[in-house]
N, C-alpha and C positions, 0 to 999 in steps of 0.2 A: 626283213627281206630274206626268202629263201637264199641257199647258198648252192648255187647251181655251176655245173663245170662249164667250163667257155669253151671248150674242145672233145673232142669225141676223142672217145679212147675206150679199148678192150681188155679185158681181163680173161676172157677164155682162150689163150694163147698158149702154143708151145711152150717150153726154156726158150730156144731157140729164135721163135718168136719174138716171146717177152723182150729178149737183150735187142734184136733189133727196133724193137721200138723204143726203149730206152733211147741208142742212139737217136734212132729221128726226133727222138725230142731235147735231146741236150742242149740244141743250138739257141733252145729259147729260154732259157734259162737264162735271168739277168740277175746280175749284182751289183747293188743299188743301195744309196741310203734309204732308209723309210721315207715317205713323206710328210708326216706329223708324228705328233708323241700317241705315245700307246694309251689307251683306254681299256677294249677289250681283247683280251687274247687266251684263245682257243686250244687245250691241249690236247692230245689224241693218243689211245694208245691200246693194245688189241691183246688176246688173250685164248687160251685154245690148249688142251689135251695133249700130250703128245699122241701119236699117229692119229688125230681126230682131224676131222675137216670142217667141223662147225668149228665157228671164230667169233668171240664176242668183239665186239669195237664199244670205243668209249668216246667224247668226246666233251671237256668242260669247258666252261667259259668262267675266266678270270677276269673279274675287276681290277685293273691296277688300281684305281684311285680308294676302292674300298677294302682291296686286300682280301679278297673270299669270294668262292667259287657263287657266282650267277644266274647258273644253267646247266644241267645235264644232261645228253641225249647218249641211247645208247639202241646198237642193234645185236641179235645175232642170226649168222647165215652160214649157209654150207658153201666154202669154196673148196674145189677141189682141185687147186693148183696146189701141187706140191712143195715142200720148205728146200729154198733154194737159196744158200744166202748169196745176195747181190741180185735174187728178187722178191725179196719180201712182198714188195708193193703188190706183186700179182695176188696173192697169197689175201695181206691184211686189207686192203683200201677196200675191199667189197664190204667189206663189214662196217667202216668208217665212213662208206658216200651215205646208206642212210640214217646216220647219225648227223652228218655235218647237215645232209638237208632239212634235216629239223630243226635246227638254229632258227632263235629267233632275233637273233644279231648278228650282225656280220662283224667278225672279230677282225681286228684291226691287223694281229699276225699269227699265223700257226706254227703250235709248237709240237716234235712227232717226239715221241721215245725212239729215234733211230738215226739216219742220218741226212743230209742232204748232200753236199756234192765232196763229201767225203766218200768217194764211191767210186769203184773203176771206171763206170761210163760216166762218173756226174751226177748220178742220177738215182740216188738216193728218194728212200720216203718222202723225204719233204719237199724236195726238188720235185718228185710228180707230180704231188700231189699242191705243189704251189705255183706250177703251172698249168695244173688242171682249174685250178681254181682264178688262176691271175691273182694270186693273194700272194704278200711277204708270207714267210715260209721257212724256219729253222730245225735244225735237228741237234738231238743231244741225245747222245746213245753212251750205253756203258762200257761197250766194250769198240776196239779199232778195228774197220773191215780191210782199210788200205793205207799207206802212209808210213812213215817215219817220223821221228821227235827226240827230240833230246830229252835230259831228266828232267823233271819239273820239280820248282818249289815245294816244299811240304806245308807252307801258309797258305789259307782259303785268299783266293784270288791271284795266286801263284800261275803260270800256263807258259804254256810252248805252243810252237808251229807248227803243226801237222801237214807235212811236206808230200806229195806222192808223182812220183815224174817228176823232179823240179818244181812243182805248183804247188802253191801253200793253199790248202781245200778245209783248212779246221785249225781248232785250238785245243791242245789238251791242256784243262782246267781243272786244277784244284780248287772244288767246293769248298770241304770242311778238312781240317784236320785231322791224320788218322784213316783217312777214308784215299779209295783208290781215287785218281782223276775221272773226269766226262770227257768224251769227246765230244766239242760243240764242232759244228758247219752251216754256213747261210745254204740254204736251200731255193730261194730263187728274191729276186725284193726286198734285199736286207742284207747291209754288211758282216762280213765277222764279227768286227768291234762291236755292232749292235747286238748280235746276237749272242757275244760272250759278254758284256753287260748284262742284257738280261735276266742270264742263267746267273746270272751270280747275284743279283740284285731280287733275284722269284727264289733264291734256291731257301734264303734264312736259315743259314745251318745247318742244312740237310747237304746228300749226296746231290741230289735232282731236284730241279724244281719244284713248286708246290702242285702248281698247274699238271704238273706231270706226274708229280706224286698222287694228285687227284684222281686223274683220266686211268690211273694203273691199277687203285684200290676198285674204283667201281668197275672196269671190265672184266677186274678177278671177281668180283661179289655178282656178276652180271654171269659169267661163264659155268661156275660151280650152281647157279642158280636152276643155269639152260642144262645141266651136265643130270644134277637133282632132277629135274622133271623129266629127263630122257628115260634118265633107270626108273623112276616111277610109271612109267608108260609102259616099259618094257616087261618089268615085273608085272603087274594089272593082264 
């Protein structure tokens, strides 16, 4: 089943723009248990030059039950919304809608290299793009765009509360040993708790998931690929 948005949404929008529509969409944003156990789950993650505006997206699908990547789709496209952090989304998801519509599974949750409502307005990667989708929807990013925390443990599965305004929006998790923390955040249809299981449950010893480790290796090998044939054209 293709993987089509349930809402109209723009991507050629001012800053200014962009943040307002953040807002109009925060309020639908729900935090929820899942409704059944996971099977398939889809990880995304995008890739790009600095000052360049073509953007590769990646996007794999995980087998929980067999442990290895399923499915790979990938695109790349010129977006020429500028790097704004706290709007990624305008920026990466053009690159990412036609990858997810080439799914030939509808993944059971999406997981972004970024965040979801770890986010001034809520309204994170995967908050977008999990209610653009109506799909559960988590984020795991490396580094913190908003919040406060206390220390965290130095043992893999160690975490804190990721606080911002009084509201606990994330968890920072110690993957591995040695290694800095993730910040994880449900992004729309999926608790914390679920979502920082998860990440810890995909991660096997790594910093980040697998699923995300995957989606990050093929949009870099997908970029330098798009990057290679540019200069090749240029030079000819």
């Amino acid at each position: 089943m293709p993987l089509v948005p349930t809402i109209e949404t723009r991507w050629d929008l001012t800053p200014a723009e962009a943040r307002a529509h953040q807002a109009s969409l925060a309020d639908q944003v729900r935090i929820e248990p899942l409704r059944g156990p996971l099977r398939f789950v889809a990880g995304a993650d995008t890739s790009y030059n600095l000052g360049s505006n073509r953007v590769a997206g990646a996007v794999v699908v995980w087998d929980v039950a067999r442990g290895a990547v399923v499915e790979r789709r990938t695109a790349v496209v010129e977006t020429p919304f500028p790097y704004v952090p706290g709007l990624l989304t305008f920026r990466e998801a053009p690159a990412l809608m036609p990858a997810f519509a080439a799914l030939s599974r509808r993944p059971d949750l999406l997981v972004f290299n970024g965040h979801g409502i770890a986010h001034p307005r809520r309204m994170g990667l995967a908050s977008h793009m999990g209610v653009l989708f109506d799909l559960p929807a988590a984020g795991v990013a490396q580094n913190r765009l908003v919040g406060e925390h206390p220390p965290v443990g130095e043992d893999p599965g160690d975490r804190a509360p990721l606080t911002h305004h009084g509201e606990v929006v994330g968890a920072v998790v110690r993957t591995r040993r040695r290694s800095r923390p993730v910040y994880v955040s449900p992004g729309h249809r999926v608790t914390l708790a679920e979502a920082v299981a998860f990440t810890l449950d995909n991660a096997g010893g790594y910093k980040l998931p697998a699923v995300i480790r995957e989606a990050h290796a093929l949009c870099n090998a997908v970029r330098r690929a798009a990057t290679s044939f540019q200069t090749l054209e240029l030079a000819v």
